[in-house]
PDB file with one MODEL, atoms N, CA, C and O in Angstrom:
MODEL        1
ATOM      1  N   UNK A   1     -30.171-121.276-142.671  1.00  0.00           N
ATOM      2  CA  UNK A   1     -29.062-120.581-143.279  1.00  0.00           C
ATOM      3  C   UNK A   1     -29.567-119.952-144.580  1.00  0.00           C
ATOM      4  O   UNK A   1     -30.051-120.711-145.419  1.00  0.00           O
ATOM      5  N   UNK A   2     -29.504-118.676-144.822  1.00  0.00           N
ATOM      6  CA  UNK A   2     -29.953-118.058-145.813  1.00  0.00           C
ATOM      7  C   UNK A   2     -28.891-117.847-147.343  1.00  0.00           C
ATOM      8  O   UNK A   2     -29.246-117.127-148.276  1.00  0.00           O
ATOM      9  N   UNK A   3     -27.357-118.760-147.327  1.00  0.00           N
ATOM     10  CA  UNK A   3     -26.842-119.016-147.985  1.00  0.00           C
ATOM     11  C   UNK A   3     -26.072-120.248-147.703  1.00  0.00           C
ATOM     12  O   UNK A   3     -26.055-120.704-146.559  1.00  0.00           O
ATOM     13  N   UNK A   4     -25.394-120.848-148.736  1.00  0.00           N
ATOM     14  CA  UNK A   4     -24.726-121.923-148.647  1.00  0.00           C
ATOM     15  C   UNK A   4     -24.077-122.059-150.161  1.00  0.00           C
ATOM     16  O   UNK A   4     -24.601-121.527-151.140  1.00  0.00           O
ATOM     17  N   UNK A   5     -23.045-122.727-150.211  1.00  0.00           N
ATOM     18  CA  UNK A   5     -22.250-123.066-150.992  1.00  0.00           C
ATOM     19  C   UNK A   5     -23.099-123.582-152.716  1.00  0.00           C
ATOM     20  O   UNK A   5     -24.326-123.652-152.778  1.00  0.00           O
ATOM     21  N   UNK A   6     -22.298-123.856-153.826  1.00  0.00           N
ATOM     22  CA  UNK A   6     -23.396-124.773-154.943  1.00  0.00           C
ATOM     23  C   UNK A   6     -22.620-125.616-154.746  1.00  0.00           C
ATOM     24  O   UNK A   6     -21.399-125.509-154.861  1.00  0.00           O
ATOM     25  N   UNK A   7     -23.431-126.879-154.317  1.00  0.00           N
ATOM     26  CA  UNK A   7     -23.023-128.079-154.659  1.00  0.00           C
ATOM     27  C   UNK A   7     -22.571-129.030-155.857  1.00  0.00           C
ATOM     28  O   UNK A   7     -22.245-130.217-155.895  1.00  0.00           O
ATOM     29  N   UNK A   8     -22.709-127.781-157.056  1.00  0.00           N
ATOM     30  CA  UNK A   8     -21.957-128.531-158.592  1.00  0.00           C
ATOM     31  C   UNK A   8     -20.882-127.792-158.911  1.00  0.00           C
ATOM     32  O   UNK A   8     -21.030-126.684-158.395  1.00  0.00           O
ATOM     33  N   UNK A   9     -19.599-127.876-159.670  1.00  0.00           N
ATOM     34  CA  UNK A   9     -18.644-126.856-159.953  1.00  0.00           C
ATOM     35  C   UNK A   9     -17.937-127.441-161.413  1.00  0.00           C
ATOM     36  O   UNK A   9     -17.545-128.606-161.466  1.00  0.00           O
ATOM     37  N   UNK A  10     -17.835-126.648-162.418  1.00  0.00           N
ATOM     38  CA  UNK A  10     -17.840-126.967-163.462  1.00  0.00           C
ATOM     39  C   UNK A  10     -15.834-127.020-163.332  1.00  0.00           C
ATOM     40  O   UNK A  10     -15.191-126.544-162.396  1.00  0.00           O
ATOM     41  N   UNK A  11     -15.276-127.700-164.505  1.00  0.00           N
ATOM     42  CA  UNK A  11     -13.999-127.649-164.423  1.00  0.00           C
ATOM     43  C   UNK A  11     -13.454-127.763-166.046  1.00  0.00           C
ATOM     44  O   UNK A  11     -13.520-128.795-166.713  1.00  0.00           O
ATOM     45  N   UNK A  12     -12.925-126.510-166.497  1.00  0.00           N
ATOM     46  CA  UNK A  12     -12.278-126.447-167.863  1.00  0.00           C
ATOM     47  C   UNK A  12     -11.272-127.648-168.332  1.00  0.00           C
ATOM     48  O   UNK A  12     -10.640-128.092-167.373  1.00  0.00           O
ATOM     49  N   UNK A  13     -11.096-128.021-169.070  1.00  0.00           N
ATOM     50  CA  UNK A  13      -9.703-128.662-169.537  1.00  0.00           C
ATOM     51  C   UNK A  13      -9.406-128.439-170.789  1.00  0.00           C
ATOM     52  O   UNK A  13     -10.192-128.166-171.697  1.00  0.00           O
ATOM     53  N   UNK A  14      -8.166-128.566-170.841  1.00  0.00           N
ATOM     54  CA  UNK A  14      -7.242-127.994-172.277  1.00  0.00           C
ATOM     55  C   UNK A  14      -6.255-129.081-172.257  1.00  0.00           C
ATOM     56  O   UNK A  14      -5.467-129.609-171.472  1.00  0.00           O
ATOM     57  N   UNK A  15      -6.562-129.155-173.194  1.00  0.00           N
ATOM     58  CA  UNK A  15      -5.160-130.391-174.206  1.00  0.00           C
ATOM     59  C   UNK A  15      -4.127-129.601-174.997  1.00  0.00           C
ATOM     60  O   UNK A  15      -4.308-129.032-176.073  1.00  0.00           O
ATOM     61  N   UNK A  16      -2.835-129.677-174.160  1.00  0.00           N
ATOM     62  CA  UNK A  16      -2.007-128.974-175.227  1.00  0.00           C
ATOM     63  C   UNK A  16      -0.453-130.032-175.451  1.00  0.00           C
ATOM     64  O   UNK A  16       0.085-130.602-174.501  1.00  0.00           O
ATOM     65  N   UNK A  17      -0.039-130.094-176.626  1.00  0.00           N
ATOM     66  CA  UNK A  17       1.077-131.188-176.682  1.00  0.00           C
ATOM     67  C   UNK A  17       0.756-132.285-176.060  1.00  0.00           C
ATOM     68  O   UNK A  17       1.639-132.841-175.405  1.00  0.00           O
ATOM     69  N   UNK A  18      -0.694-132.910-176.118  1.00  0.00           N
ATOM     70  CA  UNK A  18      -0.767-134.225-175.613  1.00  0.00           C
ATOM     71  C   UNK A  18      -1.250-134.242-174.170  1.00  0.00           C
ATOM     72  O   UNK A  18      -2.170-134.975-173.805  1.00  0.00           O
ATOM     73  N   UNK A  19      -0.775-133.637-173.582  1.00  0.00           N
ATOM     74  CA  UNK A  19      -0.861-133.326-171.963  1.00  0.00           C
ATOM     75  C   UNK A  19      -2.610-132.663-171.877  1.00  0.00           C
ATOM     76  O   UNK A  19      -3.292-132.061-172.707  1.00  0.00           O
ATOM     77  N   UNK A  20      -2.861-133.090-170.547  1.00  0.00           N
ATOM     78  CA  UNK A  20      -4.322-132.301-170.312  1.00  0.00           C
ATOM     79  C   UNK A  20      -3.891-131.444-169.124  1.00  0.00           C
ATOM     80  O   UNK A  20      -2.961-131.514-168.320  1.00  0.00           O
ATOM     81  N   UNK A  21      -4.946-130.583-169.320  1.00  0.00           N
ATOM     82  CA  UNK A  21      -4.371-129.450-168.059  1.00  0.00           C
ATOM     83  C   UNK A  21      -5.478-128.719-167.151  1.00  0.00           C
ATOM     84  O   UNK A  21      -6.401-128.620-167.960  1.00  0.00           O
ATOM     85  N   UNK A  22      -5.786-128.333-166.340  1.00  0.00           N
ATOM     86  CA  UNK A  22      -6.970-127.462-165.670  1.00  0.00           C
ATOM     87  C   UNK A  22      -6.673-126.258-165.965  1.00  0.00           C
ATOM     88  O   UNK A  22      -5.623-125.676-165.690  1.00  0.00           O
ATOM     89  N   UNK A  23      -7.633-125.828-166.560  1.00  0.00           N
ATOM     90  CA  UNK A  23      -7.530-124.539-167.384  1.00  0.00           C
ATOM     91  C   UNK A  23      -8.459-123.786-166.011  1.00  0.00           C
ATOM     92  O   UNK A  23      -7.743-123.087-165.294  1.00  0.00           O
ATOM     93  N   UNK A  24      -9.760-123.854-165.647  1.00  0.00           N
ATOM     94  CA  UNK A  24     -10.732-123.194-164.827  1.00  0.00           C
ATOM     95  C   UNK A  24     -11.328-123.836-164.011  1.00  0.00           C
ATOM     96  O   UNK A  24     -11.831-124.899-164.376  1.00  0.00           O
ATOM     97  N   UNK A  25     -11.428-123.516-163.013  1.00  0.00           N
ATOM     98  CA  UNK A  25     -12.761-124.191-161.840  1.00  0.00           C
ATOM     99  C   UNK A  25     -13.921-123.084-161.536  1.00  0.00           C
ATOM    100  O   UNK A  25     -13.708-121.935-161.149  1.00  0.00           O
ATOM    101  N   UNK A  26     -15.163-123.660-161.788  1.00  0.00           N
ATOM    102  CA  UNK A  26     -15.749-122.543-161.415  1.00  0.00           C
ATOM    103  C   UNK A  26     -17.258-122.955-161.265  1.00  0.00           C
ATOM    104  O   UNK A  26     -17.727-124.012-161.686  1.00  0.00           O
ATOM    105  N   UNK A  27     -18.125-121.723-160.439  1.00  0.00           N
ATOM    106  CA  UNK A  27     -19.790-122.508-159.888  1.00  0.00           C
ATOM    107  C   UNK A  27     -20.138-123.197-161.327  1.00  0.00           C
ATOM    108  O   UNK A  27     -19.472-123.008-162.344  1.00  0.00           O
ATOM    109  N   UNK A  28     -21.137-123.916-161.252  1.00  0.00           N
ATOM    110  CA  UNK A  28     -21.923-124.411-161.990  1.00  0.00           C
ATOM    111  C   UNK A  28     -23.097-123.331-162.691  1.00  0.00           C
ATOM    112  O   UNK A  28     -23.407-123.301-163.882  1.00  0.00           O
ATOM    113  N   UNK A  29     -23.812-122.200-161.254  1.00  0.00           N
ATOM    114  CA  UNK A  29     -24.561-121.406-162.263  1.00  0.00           C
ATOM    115  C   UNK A  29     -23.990-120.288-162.985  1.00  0.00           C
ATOM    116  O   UNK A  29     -24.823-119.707-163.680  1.00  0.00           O
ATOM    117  N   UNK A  30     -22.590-119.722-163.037  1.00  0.00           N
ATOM    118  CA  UNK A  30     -21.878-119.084-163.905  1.00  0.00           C
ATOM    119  C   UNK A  30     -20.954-119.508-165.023  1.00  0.00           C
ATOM    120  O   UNK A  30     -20.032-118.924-165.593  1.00  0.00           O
ATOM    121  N   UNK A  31     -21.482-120.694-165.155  1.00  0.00           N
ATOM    122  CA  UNK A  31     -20.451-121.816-166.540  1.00  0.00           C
ATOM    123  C   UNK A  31     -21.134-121.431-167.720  1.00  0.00           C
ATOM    124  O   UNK A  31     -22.357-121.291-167.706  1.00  0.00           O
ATOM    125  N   UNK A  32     -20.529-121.266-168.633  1.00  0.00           N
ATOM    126  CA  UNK A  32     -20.926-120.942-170.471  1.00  0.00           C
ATOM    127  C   UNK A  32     -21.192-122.667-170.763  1.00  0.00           C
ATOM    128  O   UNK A  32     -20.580-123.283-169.890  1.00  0.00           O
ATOM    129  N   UNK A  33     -21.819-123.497-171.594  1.00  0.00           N
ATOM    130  CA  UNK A  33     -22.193-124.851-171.588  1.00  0.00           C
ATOM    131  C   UNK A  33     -21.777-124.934-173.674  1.00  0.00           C
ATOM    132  O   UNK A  33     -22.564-124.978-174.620  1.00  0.00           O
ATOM    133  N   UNK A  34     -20.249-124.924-173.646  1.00  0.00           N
ATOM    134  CA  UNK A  34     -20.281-124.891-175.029  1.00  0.00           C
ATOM    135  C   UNK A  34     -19.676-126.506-175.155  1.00  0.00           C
ATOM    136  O   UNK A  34     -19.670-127.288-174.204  1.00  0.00           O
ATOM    137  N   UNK A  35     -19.333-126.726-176.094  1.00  0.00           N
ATOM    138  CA  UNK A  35     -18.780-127.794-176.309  1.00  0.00           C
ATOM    139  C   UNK A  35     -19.617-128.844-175.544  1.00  0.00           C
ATOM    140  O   UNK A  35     -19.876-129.595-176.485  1.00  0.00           O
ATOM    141  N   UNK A  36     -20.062-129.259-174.740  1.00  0.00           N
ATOM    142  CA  UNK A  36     -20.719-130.176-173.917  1.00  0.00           C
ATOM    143  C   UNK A  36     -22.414-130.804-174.241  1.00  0.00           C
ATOM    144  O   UNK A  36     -23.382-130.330-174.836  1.00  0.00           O
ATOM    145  N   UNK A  37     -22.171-132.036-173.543  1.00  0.00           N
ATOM    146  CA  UNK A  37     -23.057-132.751-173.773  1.00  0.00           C
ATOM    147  C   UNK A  37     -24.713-131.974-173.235  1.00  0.00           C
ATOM    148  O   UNK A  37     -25.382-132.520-172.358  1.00  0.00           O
ATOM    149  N   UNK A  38     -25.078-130.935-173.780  1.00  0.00           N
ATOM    150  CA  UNK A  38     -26.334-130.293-173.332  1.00  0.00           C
ATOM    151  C   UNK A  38     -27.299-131.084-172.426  1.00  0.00           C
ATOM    152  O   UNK A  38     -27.609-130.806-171.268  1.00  0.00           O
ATOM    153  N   UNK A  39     -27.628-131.910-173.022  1.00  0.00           N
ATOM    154  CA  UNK A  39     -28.612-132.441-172.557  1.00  0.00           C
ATOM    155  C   UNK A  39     -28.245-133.611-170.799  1.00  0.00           C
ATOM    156  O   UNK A  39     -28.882-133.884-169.782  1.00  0.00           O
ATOM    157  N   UNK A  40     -27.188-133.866-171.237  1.00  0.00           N
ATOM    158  CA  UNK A  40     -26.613-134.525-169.895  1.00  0.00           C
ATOM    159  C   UNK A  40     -26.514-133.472-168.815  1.00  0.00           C
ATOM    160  O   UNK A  40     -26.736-133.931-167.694  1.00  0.00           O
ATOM    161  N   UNK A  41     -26.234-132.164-168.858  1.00  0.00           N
ATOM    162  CA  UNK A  41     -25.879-130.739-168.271  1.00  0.00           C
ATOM    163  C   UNK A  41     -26.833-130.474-167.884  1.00  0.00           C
ATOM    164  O   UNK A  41     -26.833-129.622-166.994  1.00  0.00           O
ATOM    165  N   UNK A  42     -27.988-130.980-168.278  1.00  0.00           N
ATOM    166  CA  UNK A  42     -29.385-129.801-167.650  1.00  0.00           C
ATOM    167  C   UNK A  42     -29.711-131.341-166.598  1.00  0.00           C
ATOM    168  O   UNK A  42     -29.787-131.322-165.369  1.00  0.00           O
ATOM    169  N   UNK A  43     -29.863-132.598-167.495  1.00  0.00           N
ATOM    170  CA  UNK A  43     -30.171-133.614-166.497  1.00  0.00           C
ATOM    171  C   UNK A  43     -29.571-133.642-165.187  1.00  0.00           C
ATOM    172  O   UNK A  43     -30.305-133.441-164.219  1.00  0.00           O
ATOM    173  N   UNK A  44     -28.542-133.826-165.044  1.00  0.00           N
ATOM    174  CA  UNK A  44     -27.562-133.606-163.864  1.00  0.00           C
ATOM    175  C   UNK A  44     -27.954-132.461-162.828  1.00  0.00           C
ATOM    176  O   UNK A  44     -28.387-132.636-161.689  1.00  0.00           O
ATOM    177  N   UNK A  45     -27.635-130.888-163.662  1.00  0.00           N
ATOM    178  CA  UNK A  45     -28.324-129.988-162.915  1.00  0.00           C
ATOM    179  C   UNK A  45     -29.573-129.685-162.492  1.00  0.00           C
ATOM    180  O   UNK A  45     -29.902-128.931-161.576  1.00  0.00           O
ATOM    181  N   UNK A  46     -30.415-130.484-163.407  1.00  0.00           N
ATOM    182  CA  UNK A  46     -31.840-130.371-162.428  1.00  0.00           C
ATOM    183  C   UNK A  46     -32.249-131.832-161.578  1.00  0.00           C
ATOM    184  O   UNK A  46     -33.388-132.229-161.331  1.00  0.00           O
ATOM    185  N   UNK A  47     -31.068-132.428-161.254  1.00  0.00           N
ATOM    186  CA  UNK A  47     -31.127-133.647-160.401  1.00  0.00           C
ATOM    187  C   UNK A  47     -30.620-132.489-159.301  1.00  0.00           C
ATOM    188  O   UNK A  47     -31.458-131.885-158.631  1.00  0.00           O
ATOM    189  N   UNK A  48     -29.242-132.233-159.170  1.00  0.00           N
ATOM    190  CA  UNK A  48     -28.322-131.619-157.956  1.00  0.00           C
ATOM    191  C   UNK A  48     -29.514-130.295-157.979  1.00  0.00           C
ATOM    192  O   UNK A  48     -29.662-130.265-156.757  1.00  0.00           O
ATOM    193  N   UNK A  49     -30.254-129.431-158.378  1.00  0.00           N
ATOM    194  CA  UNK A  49     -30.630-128.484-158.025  1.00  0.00           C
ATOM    195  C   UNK A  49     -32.366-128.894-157.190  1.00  0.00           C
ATOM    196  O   UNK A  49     -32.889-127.937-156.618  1.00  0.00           O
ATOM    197  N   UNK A  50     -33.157-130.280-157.164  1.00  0.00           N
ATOM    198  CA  UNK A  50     -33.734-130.641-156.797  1.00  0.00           C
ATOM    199  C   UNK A  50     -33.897-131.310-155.192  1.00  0.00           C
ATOM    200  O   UNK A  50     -34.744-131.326-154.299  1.00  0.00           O
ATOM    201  N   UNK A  51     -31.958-132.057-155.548  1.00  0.00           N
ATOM    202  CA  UNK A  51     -31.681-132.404-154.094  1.00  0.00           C
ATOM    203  C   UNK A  51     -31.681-131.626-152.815  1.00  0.00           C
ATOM    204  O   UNK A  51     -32.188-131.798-151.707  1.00  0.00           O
ATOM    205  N   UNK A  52     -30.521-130.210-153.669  1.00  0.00           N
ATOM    206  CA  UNK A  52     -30.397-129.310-152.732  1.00  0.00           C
ATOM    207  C   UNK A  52     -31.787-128.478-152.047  1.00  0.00           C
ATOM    208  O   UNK A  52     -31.847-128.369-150.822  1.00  0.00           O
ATOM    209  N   UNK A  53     -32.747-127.978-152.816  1.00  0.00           N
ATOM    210  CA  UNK A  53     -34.129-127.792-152.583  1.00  0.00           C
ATOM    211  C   UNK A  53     -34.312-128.815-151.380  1.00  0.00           C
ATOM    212  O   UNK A  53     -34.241-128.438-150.210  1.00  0.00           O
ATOM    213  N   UNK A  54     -34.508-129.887-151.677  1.00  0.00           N
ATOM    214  CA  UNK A  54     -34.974-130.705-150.460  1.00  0.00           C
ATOM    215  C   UNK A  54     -34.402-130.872-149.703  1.00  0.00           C
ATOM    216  O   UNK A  54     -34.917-131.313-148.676  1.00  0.00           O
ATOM    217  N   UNK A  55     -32.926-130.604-149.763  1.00  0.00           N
ATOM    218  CA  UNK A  55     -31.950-131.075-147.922  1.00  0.00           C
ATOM    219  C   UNK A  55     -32.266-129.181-147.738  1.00  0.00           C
ATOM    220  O   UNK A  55     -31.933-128.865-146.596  1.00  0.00           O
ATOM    221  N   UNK A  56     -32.624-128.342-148.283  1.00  0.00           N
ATOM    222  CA  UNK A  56     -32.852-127.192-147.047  1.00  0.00           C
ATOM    223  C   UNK A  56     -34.337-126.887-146.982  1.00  0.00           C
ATOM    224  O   UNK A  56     -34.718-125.918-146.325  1.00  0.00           O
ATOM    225  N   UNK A  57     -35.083-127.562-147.545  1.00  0.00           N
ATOM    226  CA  UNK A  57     -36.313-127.543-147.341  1.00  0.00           C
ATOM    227  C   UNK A  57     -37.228-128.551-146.314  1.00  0.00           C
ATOM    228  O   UNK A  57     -38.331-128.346-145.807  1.00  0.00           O
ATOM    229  N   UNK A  58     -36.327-129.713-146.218  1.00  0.00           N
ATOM    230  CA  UNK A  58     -35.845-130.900-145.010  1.00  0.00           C
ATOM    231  C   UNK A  58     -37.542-131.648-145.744  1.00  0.00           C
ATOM    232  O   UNK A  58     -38.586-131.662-145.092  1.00  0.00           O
ATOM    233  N   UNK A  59     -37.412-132.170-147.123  1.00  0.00           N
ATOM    234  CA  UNK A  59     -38.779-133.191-147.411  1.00  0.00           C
ATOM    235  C   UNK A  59     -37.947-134.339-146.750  1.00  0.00           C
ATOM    236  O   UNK A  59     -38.430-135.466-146.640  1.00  0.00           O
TER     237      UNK A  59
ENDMDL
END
């Protein structure tokens, strides 16, 4: 298969009056990385971007 889905998807949230809310859902390689834990963000994504490599590369 010469495409397939991303297996990570980033998800906004907003706190307003107490309440939390889903502001955005969206791929993982078109997410802005503000506010967030950087370094957890790249770990993660170069775990899930390693896996996927290997389930279509079949190691």
């Amino acid at each position: 298969m010469s495409w397939y889905p991303e297996s990570v998807y980033t998800i906004d949230i907003c706190e307003s009056e107490g309440e939390l809310y889903v502001l955005e859902l969206g791929s993982f390689s078109c997410a802005g990385e503000y506010a967030c834990d950087l370094s957890a963000i790249v770990e993660f994504g170069a775990k899930a971007a390693w896996e996927d490599y290997e389930a279509v590369n079949q190691f």
